[in-house]
Each structure stands twice: as C-alpha cells, then as structure tokens.
N, C-alpha and C positions, 0 to 999 in steps of 0.2 A: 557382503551385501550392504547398499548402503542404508536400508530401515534400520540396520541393527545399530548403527552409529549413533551417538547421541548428536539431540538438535541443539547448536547452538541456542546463548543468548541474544538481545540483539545487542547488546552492552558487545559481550564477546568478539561479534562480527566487525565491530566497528573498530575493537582494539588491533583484530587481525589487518584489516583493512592498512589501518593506520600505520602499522608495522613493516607494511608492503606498497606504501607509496601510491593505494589505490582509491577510486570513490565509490561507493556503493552504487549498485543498480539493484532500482526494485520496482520491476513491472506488477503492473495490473490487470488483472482478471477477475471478470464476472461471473460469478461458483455459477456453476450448473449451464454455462453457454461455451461452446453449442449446443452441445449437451453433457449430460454429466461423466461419461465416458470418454469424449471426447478433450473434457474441460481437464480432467483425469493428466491425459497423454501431454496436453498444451503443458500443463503446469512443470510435468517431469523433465520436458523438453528443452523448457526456457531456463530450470534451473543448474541440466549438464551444459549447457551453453553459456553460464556464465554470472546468469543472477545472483545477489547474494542474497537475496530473502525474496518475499512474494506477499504481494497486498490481494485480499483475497476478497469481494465485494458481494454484498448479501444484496439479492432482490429485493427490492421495496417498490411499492405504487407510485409514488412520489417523490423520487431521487431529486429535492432542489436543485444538489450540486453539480450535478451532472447534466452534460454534453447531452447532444441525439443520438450519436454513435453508442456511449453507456446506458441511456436509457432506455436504446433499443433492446443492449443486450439485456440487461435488468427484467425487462417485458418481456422477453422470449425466453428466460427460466424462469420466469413466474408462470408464464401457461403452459410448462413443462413439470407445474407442481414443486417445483425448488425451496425448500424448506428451512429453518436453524441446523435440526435435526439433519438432515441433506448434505447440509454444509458442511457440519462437522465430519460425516462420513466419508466426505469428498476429503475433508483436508488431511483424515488420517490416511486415505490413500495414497495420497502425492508425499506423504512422509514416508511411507514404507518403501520408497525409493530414493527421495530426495532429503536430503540433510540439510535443508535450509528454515531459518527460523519463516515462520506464514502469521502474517498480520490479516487480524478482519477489520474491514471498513463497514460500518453499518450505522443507518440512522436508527436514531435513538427508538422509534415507534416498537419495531418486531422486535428490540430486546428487552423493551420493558414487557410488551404481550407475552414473550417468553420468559420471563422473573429473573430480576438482575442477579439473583444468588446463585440460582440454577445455570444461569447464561454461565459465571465465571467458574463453576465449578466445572461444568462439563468442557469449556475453552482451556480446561489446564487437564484434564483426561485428553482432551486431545493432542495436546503439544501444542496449541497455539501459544504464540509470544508476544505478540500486542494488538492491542483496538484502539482504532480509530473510529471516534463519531461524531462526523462534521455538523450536526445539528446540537450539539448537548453542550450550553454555556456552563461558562465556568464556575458559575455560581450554584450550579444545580447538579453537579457533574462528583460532591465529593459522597455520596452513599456508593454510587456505583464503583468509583474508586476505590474505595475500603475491599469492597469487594475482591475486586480484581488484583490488589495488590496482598492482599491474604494468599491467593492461589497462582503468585508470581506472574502475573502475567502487565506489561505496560501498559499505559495509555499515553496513547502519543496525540500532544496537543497542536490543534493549526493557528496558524497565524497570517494574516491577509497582509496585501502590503499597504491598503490603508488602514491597520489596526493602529491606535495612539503608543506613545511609546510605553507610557505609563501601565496598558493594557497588556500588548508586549511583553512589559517584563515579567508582568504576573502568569501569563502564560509559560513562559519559556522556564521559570519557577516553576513551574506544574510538571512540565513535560518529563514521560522516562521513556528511554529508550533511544527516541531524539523530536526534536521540534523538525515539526513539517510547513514550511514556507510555501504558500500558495502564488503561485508567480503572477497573478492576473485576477483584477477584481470581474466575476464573470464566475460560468460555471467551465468546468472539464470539456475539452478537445482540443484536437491538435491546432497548431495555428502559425502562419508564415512565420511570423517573428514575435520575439518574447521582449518584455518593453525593458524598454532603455535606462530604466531605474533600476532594474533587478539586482545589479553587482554591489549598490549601496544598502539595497533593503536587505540581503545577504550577509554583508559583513556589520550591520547596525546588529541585527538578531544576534551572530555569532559573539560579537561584544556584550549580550546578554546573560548569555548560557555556556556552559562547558560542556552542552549535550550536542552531539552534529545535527547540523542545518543540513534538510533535505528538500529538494524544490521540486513540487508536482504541479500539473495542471500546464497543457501548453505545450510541453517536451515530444517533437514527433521525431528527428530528424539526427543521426549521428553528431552535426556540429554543432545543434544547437546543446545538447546534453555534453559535450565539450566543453563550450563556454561556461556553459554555468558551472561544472565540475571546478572551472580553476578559483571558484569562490566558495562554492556548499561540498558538505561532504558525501553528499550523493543525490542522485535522478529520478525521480518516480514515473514512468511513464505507460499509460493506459488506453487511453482510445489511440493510438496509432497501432497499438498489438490489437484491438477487438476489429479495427478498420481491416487487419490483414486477416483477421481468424472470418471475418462479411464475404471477402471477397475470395476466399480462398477454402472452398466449404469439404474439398473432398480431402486434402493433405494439411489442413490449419496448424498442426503442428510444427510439420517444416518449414514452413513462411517465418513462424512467429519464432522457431529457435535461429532462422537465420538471420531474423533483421535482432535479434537479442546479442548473438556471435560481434554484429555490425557496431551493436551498442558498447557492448564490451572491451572492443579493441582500443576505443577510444576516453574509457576512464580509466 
C-alpha cells in the first residue's frame, strides 16, 4: 500500500529526477476545494498520474498573490470552515495513499495566529516537506526558519524577475529544497504567453544556487511548461487545475489527472 512507503525528501525527489533525465511537476491545490473530500480524491489522482510533489495552499482573506481563479477557490474553503488544523488532516490523508513530498503555501497572517512553533511542530507529525510564504521578507523570516529546520521541514524562497541581483543571491542563499522563480511581475493565473525574458531570468538564478530553479505563476498549457522545462528544473502549475476542478464539478478529479498525465508526458 502506498501510505506505508516512506515520503520522500524534496532534496531526494530532485536527486531521483535528475537521475532520470526528467523535470519535476508540481501542481497546485487549494486544501479544502471543492471540498475537503473531494480536494481528498484531486490530490491522490494528480499524484498516480504523475506529479512529483504537491503545493498544498491554506485559505486566507487576502491572498495578495493570487489570481481570481485562486482566490475564488481560497473563499469557497474558507466558507466551508477550512482550517490549519483541516489542512493538516487533509494532507495526512492524500499521504496514506500517495507517497509524494506536499509543500504548504501560506501567507504569513494564519501561521503566525496559529504559533510558529506549534505550526512546525505539527507540519513535521504530518509529513509535510516544505513552506512557502510569499508574503514573509527575508529579513523577518529567520525565527520562523529556526523553527522549521529543527523539525526538517524546507522553506522554499521566491524570487521575482524584477528582484536586483544582489537581492537574488541572498535569497537563493536562503532557499532549501529549491528556489521558486515567479515567471511574471503580477499575481497567479494562467496566461497566453510567458514573457520573453524568462530563459535568461532562469539560467541568471540557476548561476546562483545549486538548488533547482522551479517556475510558477503563468504555466496553463502542456507547451508552454515544455519550454520552460529546457531551462528550470521543474513546473508549478495551479489555476489552470482549480479552472478544471470550476468547470468540472461532478468528476474534478478525472479532468485534473488528465490534463496532469498531459503535463507529464511532456517533462
């Protein structure tokens, strides 16, 4: 059974990857949407189809970084009651079937309300492997760090592609597990095309760090997570899976491991 398997690292995944000539894919899901039964089945679905880890995204009132597509679904598990607590119970679930490391994305507000100690203590009871928190500057960000790297868990730092190089390198210094490249000054969703700098801002970061370059933000389209694959060492992509989980409300699962299978073939 696969709960019984241990969860990789995400250090680990990336060594496998690497091994096998391949780039990571790691979509995104808003915990507790559709609903948490539902969010449940998505998660297990997308990761026999192919995923190699899973960005797992806490509801908050006020997702800056986030699209309308995310912060719809954000607002439909928050009036659904969606909690830290929630979260956690949701991620142990999609683990007792799926053997892939699950990152949480969450702004800083609900894990300070929740106590950073407590946040990292109970994120390493549940198997999670890294956080992301796209609002927590770098300067403010090393208590919460002590934390989380006590109870092995990463924090994976973003980086814009107007950030100074300077700024950059100190991040990509910071980062475990791997640096997350934001392909688009803006917030999260899909979008026709991904800008015409991308391949430089890509290989500038990767001249940085020895940690893999991953690019989120933007990614809807099998080709476009192609191109960028032949420069980063993997894909993040998220409202184009909430857009099919919108439109597809009685089988969301099936849509979201198909167009995942779609993704796959191609890194």
């Amino acid at each position: 059974m696969a709960g019984k398997k241990e969860i990789p690292s995400i250090d680990k995944v990336f060594l496998e990857l690497k091994k096998e000539k391949r780039k990571a894919l790691i979509p995104y899901l808003s915990a507790g949407f559709p609903d948490e039964s539902k969010f449940v089945k998505i998660a297990v679905e997308i990761a026999e189809k192919g995923a190699d880890m899973l960005e797992i995204g806490v509801p908050f009132s006020d997702p800056i970084a986030d699209g309308p597509v995310s912060k719809k679904s954000s607002f439909e598990a928050l009036k659904k009651g969606v909690t830290l607590d929630k979260v956690f119970k949701m991620a142990e679930a999609v683990l007792a079937k799926a053997a892939i490391p699950l990152i949480i994305m969450s702004y800083y507000n609900p894990l300070y309300a929740y106590g950073l100690e407590k946040f990292a203590r109970k994120a390493n009871r549940s198997k999670i492997k890294g956080v992301i928190i796209p609002d927590l500057p770098l300067e403010e960000s090393s208590e919460f760090e002590s934390f989380l790297k006590m109870e092995g868990i990463d924090i994976i730092k973003l980086c814009a592609p107007n950030t100074d190089e300077s700024r950059a390198k100190q991040i990509a210094g910071k980062t475990r597990g791997f640096l997350y490249l934001v392909s688009v000054t803006g917030v999260t969703g899909s979008r026709e095309k991904l800008p015409v700098t991308l391949r430089d801002s890509i290989l500038k970061l990767k001249s940085m760090t020895d940690k893999p370059v991953c690019v989120g933000f933007g990614i809807s389209k099998p080709e476009q997570a192609k191109e960028v694959a032949k420069y980063a060492d993997g894909v993040i992509v998220g409202s184009a899976i909430i857009e099919l989980i919108l439109k597809n409300s009685r089988k969301p699962e099936a849509k979201a491991g198909e167009f995942i299978r779609e993704l796959r073939a191609v890194l």
